[in-house]
Every structure is written in structure tokens, then in C-alpha cells.
C-alpha positions in Angstrom: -53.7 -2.8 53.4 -53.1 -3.4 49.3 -56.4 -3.9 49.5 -57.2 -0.5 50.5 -54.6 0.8 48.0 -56.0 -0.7 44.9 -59.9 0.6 45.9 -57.9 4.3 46.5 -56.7 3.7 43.0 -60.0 3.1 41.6 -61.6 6.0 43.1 -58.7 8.4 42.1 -58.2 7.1 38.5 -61.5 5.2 37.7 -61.6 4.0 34.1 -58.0 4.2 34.0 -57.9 1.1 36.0 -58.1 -1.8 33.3 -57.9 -4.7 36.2 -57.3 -5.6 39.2 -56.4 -8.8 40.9 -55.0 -10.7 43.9 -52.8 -13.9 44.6 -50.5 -15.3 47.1 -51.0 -12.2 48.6 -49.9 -10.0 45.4 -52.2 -7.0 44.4 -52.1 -6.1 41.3 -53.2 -3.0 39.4 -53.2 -3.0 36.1 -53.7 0.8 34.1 -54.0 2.4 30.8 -50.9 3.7 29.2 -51.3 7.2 29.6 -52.2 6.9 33.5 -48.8 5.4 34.1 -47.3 8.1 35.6 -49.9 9.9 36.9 -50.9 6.8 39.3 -47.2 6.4 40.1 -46.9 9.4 41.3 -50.2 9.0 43.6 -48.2 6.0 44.7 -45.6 8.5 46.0 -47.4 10.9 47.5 -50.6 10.4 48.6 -50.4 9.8 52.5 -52.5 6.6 52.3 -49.6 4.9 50.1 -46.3 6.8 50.8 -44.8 4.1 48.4 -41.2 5.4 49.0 -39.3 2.6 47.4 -39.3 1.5 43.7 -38.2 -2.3 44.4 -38.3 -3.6 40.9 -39.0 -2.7 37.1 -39.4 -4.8 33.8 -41.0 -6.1 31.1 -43.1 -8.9 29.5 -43.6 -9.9 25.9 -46.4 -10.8 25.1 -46.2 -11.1 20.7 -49.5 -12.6 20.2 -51.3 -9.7 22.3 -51.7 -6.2 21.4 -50.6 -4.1 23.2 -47.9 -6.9 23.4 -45.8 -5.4 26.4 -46.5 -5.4 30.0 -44.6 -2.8 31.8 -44.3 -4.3 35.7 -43.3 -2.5 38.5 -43.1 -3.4 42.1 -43.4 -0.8 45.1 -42.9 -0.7 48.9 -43.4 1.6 51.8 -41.0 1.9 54.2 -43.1 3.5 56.5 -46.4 1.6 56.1 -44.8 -2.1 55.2 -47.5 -2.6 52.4 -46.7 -3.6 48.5 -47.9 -2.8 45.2 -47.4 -4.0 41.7 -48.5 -1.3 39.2 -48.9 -2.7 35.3 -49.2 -1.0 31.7 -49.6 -2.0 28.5 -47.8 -0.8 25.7 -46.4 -1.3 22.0 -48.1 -3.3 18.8 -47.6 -6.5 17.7 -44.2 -6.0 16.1 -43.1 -4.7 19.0 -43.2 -1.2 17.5 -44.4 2.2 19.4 -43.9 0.8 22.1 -43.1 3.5 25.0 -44.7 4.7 28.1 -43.7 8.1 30.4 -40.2 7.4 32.8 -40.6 7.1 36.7 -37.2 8.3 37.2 -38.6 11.9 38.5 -40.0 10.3 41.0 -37.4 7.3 42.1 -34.0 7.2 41.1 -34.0 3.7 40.9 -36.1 3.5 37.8 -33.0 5.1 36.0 -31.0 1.6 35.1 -34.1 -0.3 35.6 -35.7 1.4 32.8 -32.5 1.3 30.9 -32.1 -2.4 31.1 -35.7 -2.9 29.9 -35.1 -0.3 26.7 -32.4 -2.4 26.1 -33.6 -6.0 26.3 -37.1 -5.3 25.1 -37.2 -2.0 22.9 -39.8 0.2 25.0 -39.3 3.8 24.8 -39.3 5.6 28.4 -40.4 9.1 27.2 -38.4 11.6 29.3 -35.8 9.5 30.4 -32.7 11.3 30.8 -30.0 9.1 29.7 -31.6 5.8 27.8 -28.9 4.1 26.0 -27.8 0.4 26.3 -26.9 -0.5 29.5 -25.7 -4.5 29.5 -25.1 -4.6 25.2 -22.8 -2.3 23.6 -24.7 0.7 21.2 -24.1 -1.4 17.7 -25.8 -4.7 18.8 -28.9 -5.6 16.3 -32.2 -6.3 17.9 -33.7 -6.8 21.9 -32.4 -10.1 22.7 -35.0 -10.5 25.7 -38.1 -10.3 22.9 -39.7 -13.8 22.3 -39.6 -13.5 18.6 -35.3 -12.6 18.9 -33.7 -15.8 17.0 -31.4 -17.7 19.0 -29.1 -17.9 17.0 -28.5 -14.6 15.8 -24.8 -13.5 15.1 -24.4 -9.8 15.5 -21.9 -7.9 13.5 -18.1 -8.1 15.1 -17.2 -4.8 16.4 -13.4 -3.4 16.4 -11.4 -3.0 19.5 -12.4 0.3 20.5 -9.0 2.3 21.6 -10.0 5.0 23.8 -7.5 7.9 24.3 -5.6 8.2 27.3 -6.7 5.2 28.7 -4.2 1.9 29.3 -6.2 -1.2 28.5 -5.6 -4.6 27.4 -7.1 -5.8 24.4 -10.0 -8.2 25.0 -8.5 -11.0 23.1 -5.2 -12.2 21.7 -5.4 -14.8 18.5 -4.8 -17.8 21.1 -7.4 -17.1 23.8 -11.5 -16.5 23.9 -13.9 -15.5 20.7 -15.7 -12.6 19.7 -19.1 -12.0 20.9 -21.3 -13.4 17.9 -18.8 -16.0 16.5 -19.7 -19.4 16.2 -16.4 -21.2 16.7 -13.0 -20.0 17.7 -11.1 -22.8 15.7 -9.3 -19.7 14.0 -8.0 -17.3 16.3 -6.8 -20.6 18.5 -5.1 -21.6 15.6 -3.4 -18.3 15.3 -5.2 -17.5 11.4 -7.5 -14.8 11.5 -7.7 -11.7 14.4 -11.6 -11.4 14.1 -11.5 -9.6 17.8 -10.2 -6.2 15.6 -12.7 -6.8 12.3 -14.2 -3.4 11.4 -17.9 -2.8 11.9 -18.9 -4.1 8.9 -17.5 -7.0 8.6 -19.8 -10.3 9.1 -19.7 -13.6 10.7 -21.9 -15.9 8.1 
């Protein structure tokens, strides 16, 4: 039945389809950028795919291509038992305007999905309605899920936020556990320095 999916595709969308290709059973259908949604939504609502569930979003870096993202995203019918996965391409080769149009009027599932993968990789989702961070908090430096990100990358120490009317435990004491970011904890177990309340800009060299 994908079969008969991707060959609707290409009649609907024509030289939007870039590729297409099979294996183990996976079809795959890759389109232009600005197609994106427009075949999603087909997806959706056209009675020959009634692709009801969006099983699975993300991303691929690919730095020595251009466009250097993939954008992947696997779909099921409920009704109809068949799969999908859709691809884009988008962003230049410093990972720059790189964004494509949001799925999340069509499946609400795409909302953290689409979060995670702004978060880890840097792609825009145009129309999103709430892309922030999602597993990092907002300060952290960088997409740590690109393939040029350096491993060892120390990102700035934040301060304790202390949110009002809201009983919580500080993260860390000076005996116990390490900032995110610092190397070694050899101070705060030896009771010197409280690094976990440094202010913004101070740095871990």
C-alpha cells in the first residue's frame, strides 16, 4: 500500500518530489522544502492515506551537504495500517537558515517533537506556537546534537533561579554533585567555592 502512497504523492506534487525510495519495507518520500507542509497535509486528509498518527519527528545533520539537514518524519494510519516517512531538506552549510513550515496544525504531536529538534539541532519551525528549549535550559550556547558541536564544550554556569512562591531545594549544596558544564567538582566537595549560584556571566575555563 506505501507503494500506492508514494505514486499518489507524485501525481499530486510532481516536481516537488526530489526522491523516492524503498527498503526493509520503508518508503520513503523525500520533497522540496516549501512542499513540506502542503504534502503533510495531503497525508492527512486525502482518503487514500488518512495518515492520522504522527509517530515520530527529527533531524539529521548532514555538514558536508547543502542543504545540510534532513527533516524526518514518520506517519501511520490507524485505519488503513500502512506507513510513511516524509523527508525535507533544509539549512546551509553552517547550519544557518535552516527552517521549514510546523506540522503542529495538523497533529499535535509535532508540538514537542518539533521543539526537541529546534533545540538539539537549530531548525526554525515557522509557525510553531511555542518553540523554546525543551530538554536545555534558554541560556545554553549552541545545538549539542549538530556534528560540528565540540565535545567538550563548557557552557556558562547559570545562577540558582529562585522562583517566587515556590518551595524548592537548591540543586546542589558545596558537598554533593557539580554544575552542569564544570569539569571537576574537587571544589564544592571540598567545601571552597559555591559555583552552583555563580551569576550568568561567570565562566568555567
Amino acid at each position: 500500500m506505501s507503494k500506492a502512497l508514494i505514486d499518489l504523492i507524485k501525481k499530486n506534487f510532481g516536481a516537488a518530489v526530489l526522491e523516492t525510495h524503498s527498503l526493509y519495507g520503508d518508503d520513503t518520500v523525500v520533497v522540496e522544502a516549501a512542499a513540506w507542509r502542503e504534502v503533510a497535509r495531503f497525508l492527512r486528509d486525502a482518503p487514500e492515506c488518512s495518515m492520522d498518527m504522527l509517530t515520530d519527528l527529527t533531524a539529521v545533520d548532514f555538514p558536508e551537504r547543502e542543504p545540510r539537514f534532513e527533516i524526518v518524519a514518520h506517519f501511520y494510519s490507524l485505519s488503513k495500517g500502512h506507513r510513511l516517512r516524509l523527508k525535507t531538506r533544509t539549512g546551509d552549510p553552517d547550519g544557518d537558515e535552516a527552517e521549514v513550515d510546523s506540522l503542529c496544525e495538523f497533529w499535535a504531536s509535532a508540538n514537542w517533537m518539533e521543539r526537541e529538534v529546534f533545540d538539539m539541532f537549530g531548525v526554525i519551525f515557522k509557525n510553531h506556537p511555542d518553540l523554546r528549549r525543551i530538554l536545555l535550559y534558554p541560556e545554553f550556547e549552541g545545538h549539542p546534537l549538530r556534528r560540528d558541536y565540540p565535545a567538550e564544550q563548557i557552557q556558562p554556569l547559570i545562577a540558582y533561579r529562585d522562583v517566587p512562591n515556590i518551595e524548592k531545594i537548591a540543586p546542589f549544596s558545596v558537598d554533593e554533585g557539580m554544575s552542569f558544564g564544570r569539569q571537576t567538582h574537587t571544589q564544592s566537595r571540598a567545601g571552597g567555592d559555591d559555583a552552583h549560584v555563580k551569576p550568568k556571566d561567570s565562566q568555567v575555563n
